[in-house]
C-alpha positions as CSV (number, residue, x, y, z in Angstrom):
1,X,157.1,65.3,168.4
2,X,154.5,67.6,169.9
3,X,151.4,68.5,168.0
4,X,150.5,71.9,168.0
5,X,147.0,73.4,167.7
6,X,148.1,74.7,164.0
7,X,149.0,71.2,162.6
8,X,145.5,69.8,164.0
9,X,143.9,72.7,162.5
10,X,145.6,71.7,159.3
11,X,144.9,68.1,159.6
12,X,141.2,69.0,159.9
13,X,141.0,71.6,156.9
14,X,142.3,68.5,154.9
15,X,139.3,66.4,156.0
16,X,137.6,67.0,153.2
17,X,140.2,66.0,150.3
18,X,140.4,63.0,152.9
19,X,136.6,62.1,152.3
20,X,137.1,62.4,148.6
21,X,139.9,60.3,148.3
22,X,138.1,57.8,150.4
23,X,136.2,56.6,147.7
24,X,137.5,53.2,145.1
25,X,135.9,55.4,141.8
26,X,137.4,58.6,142.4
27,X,141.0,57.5,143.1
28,X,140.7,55.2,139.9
29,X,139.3,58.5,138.3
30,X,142.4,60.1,139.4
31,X,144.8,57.5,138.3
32,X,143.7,58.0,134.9
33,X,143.9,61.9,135.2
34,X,147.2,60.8,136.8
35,X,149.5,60.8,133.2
36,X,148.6,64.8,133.0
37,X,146.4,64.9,129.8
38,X,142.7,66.6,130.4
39,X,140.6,63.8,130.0
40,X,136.7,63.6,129.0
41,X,133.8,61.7,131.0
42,X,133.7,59.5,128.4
43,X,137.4,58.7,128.3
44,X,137.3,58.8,132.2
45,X,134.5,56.0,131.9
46,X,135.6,53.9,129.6
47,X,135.8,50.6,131.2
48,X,134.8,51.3,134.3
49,X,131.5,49.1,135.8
50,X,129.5,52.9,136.7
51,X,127.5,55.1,134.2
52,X,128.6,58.3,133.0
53,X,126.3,59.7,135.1
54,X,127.6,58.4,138.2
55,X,131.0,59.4,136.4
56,X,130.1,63.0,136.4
57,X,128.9,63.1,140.0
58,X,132.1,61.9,141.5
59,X,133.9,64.2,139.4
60,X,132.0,67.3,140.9
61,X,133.2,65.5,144.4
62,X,136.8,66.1,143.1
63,X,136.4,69.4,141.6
64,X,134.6,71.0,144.8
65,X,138.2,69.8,146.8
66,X,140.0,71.3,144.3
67,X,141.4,68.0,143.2
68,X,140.5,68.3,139.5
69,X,139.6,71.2,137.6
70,X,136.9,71.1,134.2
71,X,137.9,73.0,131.3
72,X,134.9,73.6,128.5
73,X,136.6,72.7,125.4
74,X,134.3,72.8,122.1
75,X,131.1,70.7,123.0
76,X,133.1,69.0,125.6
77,X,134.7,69.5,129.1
78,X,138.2,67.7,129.9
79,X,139.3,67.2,133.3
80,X,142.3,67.0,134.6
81,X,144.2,67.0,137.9
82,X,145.0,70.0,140.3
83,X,148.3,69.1,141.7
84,X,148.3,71.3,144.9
85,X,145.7,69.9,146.5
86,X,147.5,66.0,146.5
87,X,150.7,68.2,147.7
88,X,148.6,69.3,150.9
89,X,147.8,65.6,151.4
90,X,150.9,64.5,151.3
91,X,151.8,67.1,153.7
92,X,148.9,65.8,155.9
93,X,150.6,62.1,155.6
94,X,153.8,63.0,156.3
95,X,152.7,64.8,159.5
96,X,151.2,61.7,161.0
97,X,153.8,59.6,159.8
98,X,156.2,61.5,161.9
99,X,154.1,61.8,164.6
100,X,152.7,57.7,164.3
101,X,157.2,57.5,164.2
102,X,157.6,59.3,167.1
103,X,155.1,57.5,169.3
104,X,156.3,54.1,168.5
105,X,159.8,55.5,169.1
106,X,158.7,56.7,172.9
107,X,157.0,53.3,173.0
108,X,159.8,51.3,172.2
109,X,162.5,53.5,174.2
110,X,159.8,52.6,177.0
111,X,159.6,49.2,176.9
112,X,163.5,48.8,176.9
113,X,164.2,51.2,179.5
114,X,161.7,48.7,181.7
């Protein structure tokens, strides 16, 4: 598989979901957006070792990606997850799994060839 200018230039746009997604509290803050009901922060950090505070900030983190979106609802704002934006990573993933596929293919094709 060749990689084209386009997919690298799609790889890098990703970068930044990458970075967000990088982190141990926002994926668990996704994984309890994950069941598709808006959430709170104080539903979102119940349990969890990290302040509300600290809560809130990774959530901004999400929302600038695009990964969740807030919703004002009453004195409260729910969050909840944007699906798109996990489809582009996928994408991303899939891409270098073909292409991390296709390497150890040539690689193994080589070394029985020599």
């Amino acid at each position: 598989m060749k990689v084209f200018k386009r997919d690298v230039g799609q790889l890098c746009r990703r970068a930044p979901l990458f970075a967000a997604l990088g982190d141990e509290t926002r994926l668990t803050l996704l994984m309890k957006l994950g069941d598709g009901q808006p959430k709170s922060i104080s539903q979102l950090s119940k349990g969890e070792s990290v302040s509300r505070q600290a809560i809130t900030k990774h959530l901004q983190v999400l929302n600038e990606v695009g990964l969740v979106r807030g919703v004002r609802q009453g004195r409260e704002k729910l969050f909840q997850v944007e699906k798109k934006p996990l489809e582009d990573v996928r994408t991303a993933l899939d891409l270098i799994s073909r292409q991390w596929d296709d390497a150890l293919d040539r690689l193994k094709s080589h070394l029985e060839n020599s």
